[in-house]
N, C-alpha and C positions, 0 to 999 in steps of 0.2 A: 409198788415199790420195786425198786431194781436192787438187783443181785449186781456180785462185779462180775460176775462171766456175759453180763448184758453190756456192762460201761466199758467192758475191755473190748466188746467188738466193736466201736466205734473207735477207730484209732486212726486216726488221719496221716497221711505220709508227707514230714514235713521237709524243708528245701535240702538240709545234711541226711536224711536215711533218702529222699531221694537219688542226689550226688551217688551215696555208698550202692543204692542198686541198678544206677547206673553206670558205675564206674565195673561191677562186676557184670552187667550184660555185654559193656564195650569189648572188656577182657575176652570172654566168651567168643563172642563174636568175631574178633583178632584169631583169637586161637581157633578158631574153626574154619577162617575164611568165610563165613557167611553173609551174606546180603542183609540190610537191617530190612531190608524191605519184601523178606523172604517169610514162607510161612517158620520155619527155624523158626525166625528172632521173634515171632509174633508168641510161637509158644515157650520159649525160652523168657521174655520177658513176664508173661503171664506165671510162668514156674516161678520167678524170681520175686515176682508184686506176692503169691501167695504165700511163698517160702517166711518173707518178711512178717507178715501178717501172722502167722504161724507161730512167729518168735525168733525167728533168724535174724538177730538184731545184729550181727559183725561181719567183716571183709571175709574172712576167710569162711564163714558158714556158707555165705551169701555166694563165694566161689565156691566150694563144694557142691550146692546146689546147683549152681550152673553147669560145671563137670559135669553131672549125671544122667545129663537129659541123654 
C-alpha cells in the first residue's frame, strides 16, 4: 500500500509548469548574461527542475530561486 508522500513523488512536469520554469531559467539567464550552453545554465536549470519538484509551484518563487544560485 502506498502512502501519499510515495504518490507525491511521482509528479510529472506538464507543458504549463514547464513554460513557467522556463520562462524563469530565460529570465535568469537574460539577467546574467549567460550562455544556455554554459555549465551556469546547466546548474541553474537543475536548481529550477528541483526547486519545482520541491513545491515552488509559481513565477515569482520559481524566480527567487533562480536569483539565488
Amino acid at each position: 500500500m502506498m502512502n501519499s508522500g510515495q504518490t507525491l513523488s511521482f509528479d510529472p512536469i506538464g507543458p504549463d509548469e514547464l513554460e513557467m520554469i522556463t520562462k524563469a531559467f530565460q529570465d535568469e539567464l537574460q539577467r546574467r548574461a549567460l550562455s544556455r550552453k554554459s555549465e551556469e545554465a546547466e546548474a541553474l536549470a537543475a536548481k529550477l527542475i528541483n526547486a519545482y519538484q520541491a513545491g515552488i509551484r509559481d513565477n515569482l518563487g520559481l524566480s527567487i530561486v533562480a536569483g539565488l544560485s
